[in-house]
DOGU-717303 format. One line per field, with one value per atom (N, C-alpha, C): residue number from 1; residue in one letter; z negated, y, x negated. Coordinates in nm, 2 decimals. Example, Ala and Ser with C-alpha at 12.3 -4.5 7.8 and 13.67 -1.06 7.14 Angstrom:
% DOGU-717303
i (1,1,1,2,2,2) .
aa (a,a,a,s,s,s) .
w (-0.78,-0.78,-0.78,-0.71,-0.71,-0.79) .
v (-0.57,-0.45,-0.33,-0.22,-0.11,0.00) .
u (-1.32,-1.23,-1.32,-1.28,-1.37,-1.29) .
END
This chain:
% DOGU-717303
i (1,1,1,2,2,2,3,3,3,4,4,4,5,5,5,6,6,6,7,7,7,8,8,8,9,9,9,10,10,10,11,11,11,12,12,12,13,13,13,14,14,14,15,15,15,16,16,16,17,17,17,18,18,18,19,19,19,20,20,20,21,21,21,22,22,22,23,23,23,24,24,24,25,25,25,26,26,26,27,27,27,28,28,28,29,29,29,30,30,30,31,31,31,32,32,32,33,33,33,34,34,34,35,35,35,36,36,36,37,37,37,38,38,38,39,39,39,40,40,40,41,41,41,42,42,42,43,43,43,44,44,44,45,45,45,46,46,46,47,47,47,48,48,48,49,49,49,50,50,50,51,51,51,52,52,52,53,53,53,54,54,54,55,55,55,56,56,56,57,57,57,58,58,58,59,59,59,60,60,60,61,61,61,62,62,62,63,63,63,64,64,64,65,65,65,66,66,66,67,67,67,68,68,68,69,69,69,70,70,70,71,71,71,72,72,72,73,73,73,74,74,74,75,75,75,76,76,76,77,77,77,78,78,78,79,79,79,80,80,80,81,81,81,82,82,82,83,83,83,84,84,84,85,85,85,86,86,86,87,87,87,88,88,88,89,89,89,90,90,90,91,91,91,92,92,92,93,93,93,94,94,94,95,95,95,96,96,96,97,97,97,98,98,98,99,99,99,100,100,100,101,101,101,102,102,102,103,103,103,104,104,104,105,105,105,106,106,106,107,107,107,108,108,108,109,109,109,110,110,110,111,111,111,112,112,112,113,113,113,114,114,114,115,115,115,116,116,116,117,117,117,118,118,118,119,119,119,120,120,120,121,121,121,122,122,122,123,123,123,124,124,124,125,125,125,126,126,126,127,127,127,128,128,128,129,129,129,130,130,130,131,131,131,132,132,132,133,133,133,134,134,134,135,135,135,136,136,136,137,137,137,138,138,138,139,139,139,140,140,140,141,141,141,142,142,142,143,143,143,144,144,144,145,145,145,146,146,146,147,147,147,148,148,148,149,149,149,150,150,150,151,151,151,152,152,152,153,153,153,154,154,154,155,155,155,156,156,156,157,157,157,158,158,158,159,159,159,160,160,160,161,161,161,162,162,162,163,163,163,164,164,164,165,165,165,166,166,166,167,167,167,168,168,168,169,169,169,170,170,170,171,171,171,172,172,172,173,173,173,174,174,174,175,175,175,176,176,176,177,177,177,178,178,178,179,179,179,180,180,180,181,181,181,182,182,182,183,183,183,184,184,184,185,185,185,186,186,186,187,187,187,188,188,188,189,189,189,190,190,190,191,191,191,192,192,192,193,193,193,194,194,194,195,195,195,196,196,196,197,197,197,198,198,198,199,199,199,200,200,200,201,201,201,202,202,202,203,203,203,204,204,204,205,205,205,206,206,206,207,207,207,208,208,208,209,209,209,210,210,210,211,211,211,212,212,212,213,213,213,214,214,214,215,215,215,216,216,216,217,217,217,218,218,218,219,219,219,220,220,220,221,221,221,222,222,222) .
aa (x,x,x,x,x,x,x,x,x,x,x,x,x,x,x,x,x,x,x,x,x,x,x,x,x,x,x,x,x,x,x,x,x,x,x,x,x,x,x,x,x,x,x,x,x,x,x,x,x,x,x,x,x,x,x,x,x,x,x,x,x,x,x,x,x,x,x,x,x,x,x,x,x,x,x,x,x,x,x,x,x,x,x,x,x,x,x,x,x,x,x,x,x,x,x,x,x,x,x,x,x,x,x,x,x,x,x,x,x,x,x,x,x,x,x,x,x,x,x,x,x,x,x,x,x,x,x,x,x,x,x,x,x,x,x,x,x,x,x,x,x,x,x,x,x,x,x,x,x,x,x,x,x,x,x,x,x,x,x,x,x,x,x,x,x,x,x,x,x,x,x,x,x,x,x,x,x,x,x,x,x,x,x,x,x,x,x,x,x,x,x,x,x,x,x,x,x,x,x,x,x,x,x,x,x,x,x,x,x,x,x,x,x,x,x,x,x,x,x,x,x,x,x,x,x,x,x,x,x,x,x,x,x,x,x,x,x,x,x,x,x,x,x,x,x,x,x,x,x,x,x,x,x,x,x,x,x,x,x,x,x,x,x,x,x,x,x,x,x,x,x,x,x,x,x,x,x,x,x,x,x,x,x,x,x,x,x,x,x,x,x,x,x,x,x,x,x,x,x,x,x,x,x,x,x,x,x,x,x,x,x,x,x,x,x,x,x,x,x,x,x,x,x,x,x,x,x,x,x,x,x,x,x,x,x,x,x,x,x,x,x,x,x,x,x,x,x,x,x,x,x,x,x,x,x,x,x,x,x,x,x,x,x,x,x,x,x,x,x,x,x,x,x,x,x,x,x,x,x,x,x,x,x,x,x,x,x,x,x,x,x,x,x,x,x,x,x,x,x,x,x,x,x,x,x,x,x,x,x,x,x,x,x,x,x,x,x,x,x,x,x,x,x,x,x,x,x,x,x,x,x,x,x,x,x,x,x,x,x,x,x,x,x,x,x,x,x,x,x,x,x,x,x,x,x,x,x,x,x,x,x,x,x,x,x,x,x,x,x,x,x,x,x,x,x,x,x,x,x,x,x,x,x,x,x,x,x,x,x,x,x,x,x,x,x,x,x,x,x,x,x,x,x,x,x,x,x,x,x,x,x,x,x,x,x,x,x,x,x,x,x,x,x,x,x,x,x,x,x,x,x,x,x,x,x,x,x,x,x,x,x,x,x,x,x,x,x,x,x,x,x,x,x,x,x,x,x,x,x,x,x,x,x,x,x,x,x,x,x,x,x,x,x,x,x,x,x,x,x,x,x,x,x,x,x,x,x,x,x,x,x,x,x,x,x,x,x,x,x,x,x,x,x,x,x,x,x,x,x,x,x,x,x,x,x,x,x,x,x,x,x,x,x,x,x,x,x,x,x,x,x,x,x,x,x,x,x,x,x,x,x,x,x,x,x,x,x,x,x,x,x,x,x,x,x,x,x,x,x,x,x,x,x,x,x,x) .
w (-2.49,-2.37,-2.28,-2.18,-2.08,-2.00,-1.94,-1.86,-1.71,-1.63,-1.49,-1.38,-1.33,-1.26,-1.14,-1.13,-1.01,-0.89,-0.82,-0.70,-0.61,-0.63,-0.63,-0.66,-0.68,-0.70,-0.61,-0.57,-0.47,-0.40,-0.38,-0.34,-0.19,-0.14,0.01,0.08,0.21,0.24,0.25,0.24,0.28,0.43,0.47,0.61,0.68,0.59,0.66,0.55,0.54,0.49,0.50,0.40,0.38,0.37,0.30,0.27,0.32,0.48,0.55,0.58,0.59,0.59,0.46,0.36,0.23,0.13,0.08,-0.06,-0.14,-0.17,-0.25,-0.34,-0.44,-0.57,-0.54,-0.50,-0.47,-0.54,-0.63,-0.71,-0.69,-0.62,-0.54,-0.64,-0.69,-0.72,-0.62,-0.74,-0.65,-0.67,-0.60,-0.61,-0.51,-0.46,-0.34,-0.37,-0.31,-0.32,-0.17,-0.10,0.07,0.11,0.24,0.36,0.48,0.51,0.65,0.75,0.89,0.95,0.98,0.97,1.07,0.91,0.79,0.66,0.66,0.64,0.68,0.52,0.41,0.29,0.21,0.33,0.25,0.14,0.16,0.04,-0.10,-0.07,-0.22,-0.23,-0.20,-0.20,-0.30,-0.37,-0.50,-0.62,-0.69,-0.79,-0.90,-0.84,-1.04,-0.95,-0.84,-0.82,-0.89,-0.93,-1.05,-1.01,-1.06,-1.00,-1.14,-1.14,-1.22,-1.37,-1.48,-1.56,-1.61,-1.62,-1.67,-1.74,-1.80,-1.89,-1.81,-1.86,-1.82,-1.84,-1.97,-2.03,-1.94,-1.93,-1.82,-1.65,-1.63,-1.53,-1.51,-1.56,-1.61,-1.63,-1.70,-1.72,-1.62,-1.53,-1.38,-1.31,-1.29,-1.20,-1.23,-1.35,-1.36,-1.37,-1.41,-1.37,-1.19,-1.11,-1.00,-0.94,-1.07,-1.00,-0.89,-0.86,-0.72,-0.79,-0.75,-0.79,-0.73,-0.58,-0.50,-0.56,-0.61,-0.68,-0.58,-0.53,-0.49,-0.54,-0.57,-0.61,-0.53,-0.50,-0.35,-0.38,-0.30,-0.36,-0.24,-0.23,-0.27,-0.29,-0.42,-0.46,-0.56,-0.61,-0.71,-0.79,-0.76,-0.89,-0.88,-0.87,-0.96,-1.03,-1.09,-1.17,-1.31,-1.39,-1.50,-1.61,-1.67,-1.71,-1.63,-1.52,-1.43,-1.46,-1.53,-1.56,-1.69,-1.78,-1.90,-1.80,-1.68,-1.58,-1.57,-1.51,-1.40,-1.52,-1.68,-1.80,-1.77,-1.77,-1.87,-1.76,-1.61,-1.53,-1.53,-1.49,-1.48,-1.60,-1.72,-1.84,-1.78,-1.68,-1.64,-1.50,-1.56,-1.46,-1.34,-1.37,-1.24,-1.18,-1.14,-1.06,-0.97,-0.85,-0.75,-0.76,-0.80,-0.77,-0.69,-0.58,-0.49,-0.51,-0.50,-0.51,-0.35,-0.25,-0.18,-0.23,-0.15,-0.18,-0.08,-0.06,0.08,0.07,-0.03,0.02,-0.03,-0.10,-0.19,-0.30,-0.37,-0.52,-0.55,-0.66,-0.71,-0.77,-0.69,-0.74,-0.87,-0.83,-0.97,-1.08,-1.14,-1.23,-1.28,-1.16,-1.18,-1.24,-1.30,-1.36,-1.26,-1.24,-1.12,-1.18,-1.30,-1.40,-1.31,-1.25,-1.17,-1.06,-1.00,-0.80,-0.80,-0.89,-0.88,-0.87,-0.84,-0.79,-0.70,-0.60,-0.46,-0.39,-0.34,-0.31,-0.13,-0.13,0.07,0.05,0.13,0.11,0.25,0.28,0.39,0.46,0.54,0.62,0.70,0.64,0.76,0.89,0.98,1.12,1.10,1.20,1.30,1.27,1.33,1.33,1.22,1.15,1.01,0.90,0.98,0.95,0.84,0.71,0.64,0.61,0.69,0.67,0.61,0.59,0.51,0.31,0.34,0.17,0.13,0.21,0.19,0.16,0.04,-0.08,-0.02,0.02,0.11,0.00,-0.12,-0.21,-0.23,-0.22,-0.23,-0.16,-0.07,0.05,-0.05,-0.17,-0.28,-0.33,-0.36,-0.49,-0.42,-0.28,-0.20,-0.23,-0.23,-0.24,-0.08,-0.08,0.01,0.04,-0.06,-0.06,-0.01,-0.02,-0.03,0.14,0.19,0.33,0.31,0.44,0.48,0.57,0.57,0.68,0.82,0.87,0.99,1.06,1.04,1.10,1.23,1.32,1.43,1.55,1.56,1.68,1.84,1.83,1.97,2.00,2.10,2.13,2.08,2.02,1.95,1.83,1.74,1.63,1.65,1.72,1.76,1.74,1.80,1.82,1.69,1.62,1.47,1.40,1.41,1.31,1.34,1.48,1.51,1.49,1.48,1.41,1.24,1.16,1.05,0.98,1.06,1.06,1.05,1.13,1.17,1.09,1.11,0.97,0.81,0.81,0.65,0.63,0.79,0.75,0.68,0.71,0.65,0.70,0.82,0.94,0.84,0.76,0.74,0.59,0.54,0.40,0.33,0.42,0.37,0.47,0.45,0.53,0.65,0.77,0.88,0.92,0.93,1.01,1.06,1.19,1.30,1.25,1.26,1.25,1.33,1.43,1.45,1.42,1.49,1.40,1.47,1.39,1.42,1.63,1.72,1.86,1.91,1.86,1.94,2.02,1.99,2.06,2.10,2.23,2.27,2.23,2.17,2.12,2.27,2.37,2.46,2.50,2.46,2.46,2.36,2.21,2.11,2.12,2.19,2.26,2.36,2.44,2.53,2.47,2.37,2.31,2.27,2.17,2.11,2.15,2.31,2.37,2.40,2.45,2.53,2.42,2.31,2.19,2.14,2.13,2.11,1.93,1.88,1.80,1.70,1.67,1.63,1.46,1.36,1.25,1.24,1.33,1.33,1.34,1.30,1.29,1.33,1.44,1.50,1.38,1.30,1.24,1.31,1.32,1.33,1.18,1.20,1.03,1.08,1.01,1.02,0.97,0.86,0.80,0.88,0.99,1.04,1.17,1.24,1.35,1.27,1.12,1.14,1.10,0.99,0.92,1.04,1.10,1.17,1.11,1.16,1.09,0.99,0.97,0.84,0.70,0.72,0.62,0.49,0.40,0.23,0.19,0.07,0.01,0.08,0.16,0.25,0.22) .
v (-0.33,-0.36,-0.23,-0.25,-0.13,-0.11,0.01,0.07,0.06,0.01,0.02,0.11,0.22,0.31,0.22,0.16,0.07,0.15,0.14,0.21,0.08,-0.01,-0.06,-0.24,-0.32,-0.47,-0.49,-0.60,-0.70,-0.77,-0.88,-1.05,-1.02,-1.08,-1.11,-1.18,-1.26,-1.36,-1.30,-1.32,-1.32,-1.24,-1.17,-1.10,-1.21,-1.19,-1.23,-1.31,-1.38,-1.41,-1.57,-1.68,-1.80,-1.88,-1.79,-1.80,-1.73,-1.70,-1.64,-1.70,-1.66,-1.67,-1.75,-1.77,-1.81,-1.69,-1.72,-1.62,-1.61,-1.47,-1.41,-1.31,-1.31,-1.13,-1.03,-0.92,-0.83,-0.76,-0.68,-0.57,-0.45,-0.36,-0.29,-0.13,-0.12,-0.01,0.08,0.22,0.36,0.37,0.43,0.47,0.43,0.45,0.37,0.47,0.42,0.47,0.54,0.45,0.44,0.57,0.62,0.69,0.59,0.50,0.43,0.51,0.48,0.59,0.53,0.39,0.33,0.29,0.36,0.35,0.30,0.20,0.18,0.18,0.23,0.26,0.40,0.47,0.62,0.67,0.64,0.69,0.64,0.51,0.48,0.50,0.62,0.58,0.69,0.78,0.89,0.84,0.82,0.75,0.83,0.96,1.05,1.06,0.98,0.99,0.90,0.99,0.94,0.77,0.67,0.54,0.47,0.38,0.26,0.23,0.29,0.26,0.13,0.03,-0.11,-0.13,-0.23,-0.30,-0.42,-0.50,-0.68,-0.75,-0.72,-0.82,-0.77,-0.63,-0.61,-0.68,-0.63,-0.74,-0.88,-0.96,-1.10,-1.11,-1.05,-1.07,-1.07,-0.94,-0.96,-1.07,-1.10,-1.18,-1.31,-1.37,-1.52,-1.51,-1.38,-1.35,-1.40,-1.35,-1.39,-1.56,-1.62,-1.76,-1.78,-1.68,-1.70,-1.75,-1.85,-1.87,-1.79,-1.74,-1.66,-1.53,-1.49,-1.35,-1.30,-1.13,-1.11,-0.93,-0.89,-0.81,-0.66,-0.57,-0.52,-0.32,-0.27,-0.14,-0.05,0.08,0.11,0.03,-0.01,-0.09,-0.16,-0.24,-0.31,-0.31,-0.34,-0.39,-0.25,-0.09,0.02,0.01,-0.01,-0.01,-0.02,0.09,0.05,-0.10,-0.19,-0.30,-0.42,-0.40,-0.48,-0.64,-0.61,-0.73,-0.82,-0.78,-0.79,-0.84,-0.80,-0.86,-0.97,-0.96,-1.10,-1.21,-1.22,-1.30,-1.36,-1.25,-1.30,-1.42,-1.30,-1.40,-1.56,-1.55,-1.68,-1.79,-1.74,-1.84,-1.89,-1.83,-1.95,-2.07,-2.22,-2.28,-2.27,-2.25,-2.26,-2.15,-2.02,-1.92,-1.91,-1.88,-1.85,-1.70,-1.70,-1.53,-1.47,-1.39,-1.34,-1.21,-1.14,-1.00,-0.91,-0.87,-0.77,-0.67,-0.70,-0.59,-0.53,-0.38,-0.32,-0.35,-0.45,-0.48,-0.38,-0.26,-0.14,-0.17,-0.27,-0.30,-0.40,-0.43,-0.54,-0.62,-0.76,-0.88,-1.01,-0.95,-1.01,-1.01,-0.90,-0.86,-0.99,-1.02,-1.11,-1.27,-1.27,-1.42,-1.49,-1.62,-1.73,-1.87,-1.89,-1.99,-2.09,-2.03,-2.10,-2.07,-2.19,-2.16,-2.11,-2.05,-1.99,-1.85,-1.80,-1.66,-1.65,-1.59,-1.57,-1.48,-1.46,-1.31,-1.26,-1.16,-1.11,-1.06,-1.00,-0.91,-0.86,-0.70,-0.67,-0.64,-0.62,-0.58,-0.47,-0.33,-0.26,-0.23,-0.22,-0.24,-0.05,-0.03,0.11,0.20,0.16,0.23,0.26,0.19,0.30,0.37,0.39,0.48,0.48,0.35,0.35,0.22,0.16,0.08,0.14,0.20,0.30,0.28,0.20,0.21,0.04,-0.05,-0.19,-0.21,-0.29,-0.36,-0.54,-0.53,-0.62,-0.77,-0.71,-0.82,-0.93,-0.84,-0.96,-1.07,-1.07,-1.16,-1.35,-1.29,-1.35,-1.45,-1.34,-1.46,-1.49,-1.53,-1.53,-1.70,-1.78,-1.92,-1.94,-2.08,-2.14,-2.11,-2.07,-2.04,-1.91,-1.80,-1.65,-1.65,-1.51,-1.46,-1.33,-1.32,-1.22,-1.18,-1.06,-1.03,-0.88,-0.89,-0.78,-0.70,-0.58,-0.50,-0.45,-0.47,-0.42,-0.34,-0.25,-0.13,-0.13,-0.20,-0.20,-0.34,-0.31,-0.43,-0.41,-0.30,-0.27,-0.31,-0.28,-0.35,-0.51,-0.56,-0.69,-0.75,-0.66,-0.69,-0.66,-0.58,-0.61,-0.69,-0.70,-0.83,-0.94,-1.02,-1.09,-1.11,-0.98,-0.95,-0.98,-0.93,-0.94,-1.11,-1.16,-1.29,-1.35,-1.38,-1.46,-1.35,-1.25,-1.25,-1.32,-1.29,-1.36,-1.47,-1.56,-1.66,-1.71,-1.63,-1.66,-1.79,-1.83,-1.92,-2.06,-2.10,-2.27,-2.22,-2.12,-2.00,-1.99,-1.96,-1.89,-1.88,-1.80,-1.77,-1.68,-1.66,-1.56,-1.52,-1.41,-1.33,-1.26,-1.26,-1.07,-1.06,-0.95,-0.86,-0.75,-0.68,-0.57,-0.46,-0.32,-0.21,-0.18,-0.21,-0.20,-0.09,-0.19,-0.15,-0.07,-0.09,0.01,-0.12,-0.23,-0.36,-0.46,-0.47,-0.61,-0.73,-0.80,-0.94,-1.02,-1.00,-1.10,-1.05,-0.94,-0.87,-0.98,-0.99,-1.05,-1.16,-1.23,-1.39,-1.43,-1.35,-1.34,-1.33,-1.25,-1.19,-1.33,-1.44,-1.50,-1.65,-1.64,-1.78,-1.73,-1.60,-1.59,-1.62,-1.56,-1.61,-1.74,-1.78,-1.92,-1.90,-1.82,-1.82,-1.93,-2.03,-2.12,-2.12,-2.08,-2.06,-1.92,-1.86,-1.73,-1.74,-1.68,-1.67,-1.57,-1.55,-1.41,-1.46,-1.33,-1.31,-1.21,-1.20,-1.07,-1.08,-0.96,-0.91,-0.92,-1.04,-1.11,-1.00,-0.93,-0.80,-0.72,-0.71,-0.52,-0.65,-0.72,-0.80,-0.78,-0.82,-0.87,-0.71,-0.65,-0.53,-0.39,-0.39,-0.28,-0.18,-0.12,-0.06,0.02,0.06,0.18,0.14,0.03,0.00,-0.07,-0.02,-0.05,-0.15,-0.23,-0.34,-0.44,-0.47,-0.60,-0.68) .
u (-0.09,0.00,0.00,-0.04,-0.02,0.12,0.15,0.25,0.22,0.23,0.24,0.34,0.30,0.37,0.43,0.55,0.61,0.68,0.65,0.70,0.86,0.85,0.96,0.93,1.04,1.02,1.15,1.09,1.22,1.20,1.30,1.24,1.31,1.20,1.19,1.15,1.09,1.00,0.86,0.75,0.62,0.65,0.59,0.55,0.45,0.34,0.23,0.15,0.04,-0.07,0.02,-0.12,-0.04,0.04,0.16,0.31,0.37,0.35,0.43,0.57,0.71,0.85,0.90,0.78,0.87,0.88,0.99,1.05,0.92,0.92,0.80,0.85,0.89,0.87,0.75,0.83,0.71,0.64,0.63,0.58,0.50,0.52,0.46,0.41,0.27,0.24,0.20,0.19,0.18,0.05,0.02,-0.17,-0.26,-0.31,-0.46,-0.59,-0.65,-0.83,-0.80,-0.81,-0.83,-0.77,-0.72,-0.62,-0.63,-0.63,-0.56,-0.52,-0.58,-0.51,-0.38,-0.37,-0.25,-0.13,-0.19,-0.13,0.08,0.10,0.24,0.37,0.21,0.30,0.24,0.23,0.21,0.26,0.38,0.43,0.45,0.35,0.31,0.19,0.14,-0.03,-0.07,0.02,-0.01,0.05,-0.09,-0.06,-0.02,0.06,0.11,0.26,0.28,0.46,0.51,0.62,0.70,0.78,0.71,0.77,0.89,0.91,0.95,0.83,0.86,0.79,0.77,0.68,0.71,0.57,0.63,0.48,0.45,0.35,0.34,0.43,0.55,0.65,0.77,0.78,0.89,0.86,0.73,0.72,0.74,0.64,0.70,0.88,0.93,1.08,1.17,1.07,1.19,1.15,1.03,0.98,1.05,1.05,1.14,1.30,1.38,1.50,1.52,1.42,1.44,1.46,1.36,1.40,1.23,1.20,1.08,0.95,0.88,0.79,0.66,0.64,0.59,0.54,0.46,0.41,0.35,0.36,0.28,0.29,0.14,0.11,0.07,0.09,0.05,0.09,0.05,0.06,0.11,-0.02,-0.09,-0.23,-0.31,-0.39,-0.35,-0.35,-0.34,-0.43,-0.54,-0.69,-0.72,-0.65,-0.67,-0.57,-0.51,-0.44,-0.49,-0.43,-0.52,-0.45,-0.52,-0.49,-0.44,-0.44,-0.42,-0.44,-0.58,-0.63,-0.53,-0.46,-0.40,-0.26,-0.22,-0.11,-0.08,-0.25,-0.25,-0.27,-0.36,-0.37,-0.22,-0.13,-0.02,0.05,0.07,0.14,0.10,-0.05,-0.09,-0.09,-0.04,-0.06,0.07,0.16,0.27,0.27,0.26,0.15,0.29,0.39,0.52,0.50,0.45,0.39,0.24,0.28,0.15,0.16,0.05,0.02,-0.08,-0.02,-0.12,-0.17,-0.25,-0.29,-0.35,-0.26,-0.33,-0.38,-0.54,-0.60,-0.71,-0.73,-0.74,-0.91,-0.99,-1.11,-1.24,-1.19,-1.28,-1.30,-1.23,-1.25,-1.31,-1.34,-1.49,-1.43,-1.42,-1.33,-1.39,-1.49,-1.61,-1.52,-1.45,-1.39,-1.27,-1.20,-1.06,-1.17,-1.06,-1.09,-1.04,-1.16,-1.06,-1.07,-1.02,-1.04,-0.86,-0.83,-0.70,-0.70,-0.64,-0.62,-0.51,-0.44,-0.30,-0.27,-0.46,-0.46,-0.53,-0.47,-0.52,-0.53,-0.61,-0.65,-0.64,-0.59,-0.55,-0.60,-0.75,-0.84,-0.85,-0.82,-0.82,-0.97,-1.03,-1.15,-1.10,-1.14,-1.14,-1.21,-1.10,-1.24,-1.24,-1.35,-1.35,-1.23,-1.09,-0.98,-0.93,-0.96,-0.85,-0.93,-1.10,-1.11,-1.19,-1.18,-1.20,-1.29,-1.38,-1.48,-1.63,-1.69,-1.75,-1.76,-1.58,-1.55,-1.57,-1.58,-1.59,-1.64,-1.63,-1.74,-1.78,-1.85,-1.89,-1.91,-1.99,-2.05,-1.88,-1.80,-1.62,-1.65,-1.76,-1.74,-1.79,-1.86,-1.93,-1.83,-1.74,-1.63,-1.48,-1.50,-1.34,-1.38,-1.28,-1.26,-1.15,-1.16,-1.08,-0.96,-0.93,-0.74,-0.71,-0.83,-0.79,-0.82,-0.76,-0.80,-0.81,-0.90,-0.95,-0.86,-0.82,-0.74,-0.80,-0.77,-0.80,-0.72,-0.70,-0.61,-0.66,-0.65,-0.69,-0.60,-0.63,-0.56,-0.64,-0.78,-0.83,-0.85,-0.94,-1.07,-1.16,-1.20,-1.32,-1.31,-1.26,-1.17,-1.22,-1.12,-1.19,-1.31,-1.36,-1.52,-1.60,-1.57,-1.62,-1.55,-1.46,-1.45,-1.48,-1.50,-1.58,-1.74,-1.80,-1.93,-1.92,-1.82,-1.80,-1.79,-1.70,-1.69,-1.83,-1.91,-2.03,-2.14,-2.13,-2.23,-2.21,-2.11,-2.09,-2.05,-2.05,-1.99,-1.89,-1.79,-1.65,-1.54,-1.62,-1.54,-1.53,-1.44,-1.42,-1.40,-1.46,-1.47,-1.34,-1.27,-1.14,-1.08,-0.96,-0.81,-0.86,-0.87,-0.91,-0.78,-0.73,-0.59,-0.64,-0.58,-0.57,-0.42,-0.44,-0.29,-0.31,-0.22,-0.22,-0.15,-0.21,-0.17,-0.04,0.10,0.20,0.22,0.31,0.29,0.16,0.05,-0.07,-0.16,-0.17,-0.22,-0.15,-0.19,-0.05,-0.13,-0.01,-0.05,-0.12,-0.08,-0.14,-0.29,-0.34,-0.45,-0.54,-0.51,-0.57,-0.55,-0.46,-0.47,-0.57,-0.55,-0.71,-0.86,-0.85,-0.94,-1.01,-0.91,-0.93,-0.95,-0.91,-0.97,-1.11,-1.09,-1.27,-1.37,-1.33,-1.46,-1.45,-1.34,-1.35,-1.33,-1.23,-1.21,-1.12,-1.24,-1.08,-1.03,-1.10,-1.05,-0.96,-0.94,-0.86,-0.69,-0.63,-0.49,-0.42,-0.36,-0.25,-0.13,-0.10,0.00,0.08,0.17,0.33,0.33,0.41,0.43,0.57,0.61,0.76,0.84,0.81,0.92,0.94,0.87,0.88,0.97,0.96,1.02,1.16,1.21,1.35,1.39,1.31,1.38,1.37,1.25,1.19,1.08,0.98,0.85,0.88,1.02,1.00,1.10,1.12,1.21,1.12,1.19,1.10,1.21,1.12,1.22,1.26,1.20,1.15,1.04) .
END
């Protein structure tokens, strides 16, 4: 049984991805690989800060205390985590949970078992701006299924424009989930609405990050 260093848990609605404005259990570890420049959880991102000590059974236990069937897994990184995999076994042997795993797109998803559609994966793409596209493990693009998305954080037009490149090379279009998201006030939404008639983007999705709209950009436990 492993120990997981927790940086905080708490039920909220979805921000963004699929299940966005429905109730979700969050579980948020400390640790990341990455530095983001536009990073909006720094200070979960060292993984020897002293968090929330928990196992898989303390997880699990909070998680149905809550009642939410909505899992989502998110950090920091999550698939560093060590036993990670021993987690997600346990969560999923319960068939009344959806479990999602954000993950910043550096780690090797080959690994997860996908013997269920009850795990689903947010896998970010870094564009240009944050700096950290260099560290993308491209082969993920391999084991995404229908249900999981790709997401895009973007701060420019340029931004844009690679992941519009990203897209059509890999053919992700009909693949999976496609989101823009932007890097909290640095792009105006009606900029990425333009953006996205002129390309003729039609499997693509403008999200707001519905938590930062109701809570505001620096609040935790949302």
């Amino acid at each position: 049984m492993a120990d997981y260093n927790v940086a905080e848990t708490f039920v909220s609605i979805n921000g963004e991805g699929a299940y966005a404005g429905q109730l979700a259990v969050f579980i948020r570890f400390y640790g990341c690989n990455l530095s983001c420049s536009y990073c909006d959880t720094a200070w979960a991102k060292e993984a020897m800060t002293p968090g929330k000590i928990m196992s898989e059974l303390d997880i699990y236990e909070y998680i149905k205390e809550t009642g939410i069937k909505n899992v989502t897994l998110t950090g920091g990184e999550p698939l560093i985590q060590p036993g990670i995999g021993d987690l997600l076994s346990l969560l999923l042997l319960d068939e009344k949970l959806r479990v999602e795993v954000e993950t910043n797109g550096s780690t090797d998803l080959s690994t997860c078992q996908r013997e269920t559609n009850a795990l689903t994966f947010t896998m970010d793409y870094k564009l240009p701006g944050s700096e950290m596209e260099t560290a993308m493990k491209l082969s993920n693009f391999n084991y995404l299924k229908q249900k999981d998305t790709v997401k895009f954080v973007a701060g420019s037009i340029t931004d844009l424009r690679r992941a519009v490149e990203v897209i059509d090379r890999y053919q992700l279009s009909g693949r999976c989930h496609l989101y823009f998201s932007t890097v909290f006030g640095s792009l105006s939404l009606t900029d990425v609405v333009e953006f996205m008639k002129q390309n003729r983007l039609n499997d693509v999705t403008l999200q707001l990050q519905m938590h930062k709209i109701i809570w505001g950009s620096d609040a935790v436990g949302v």
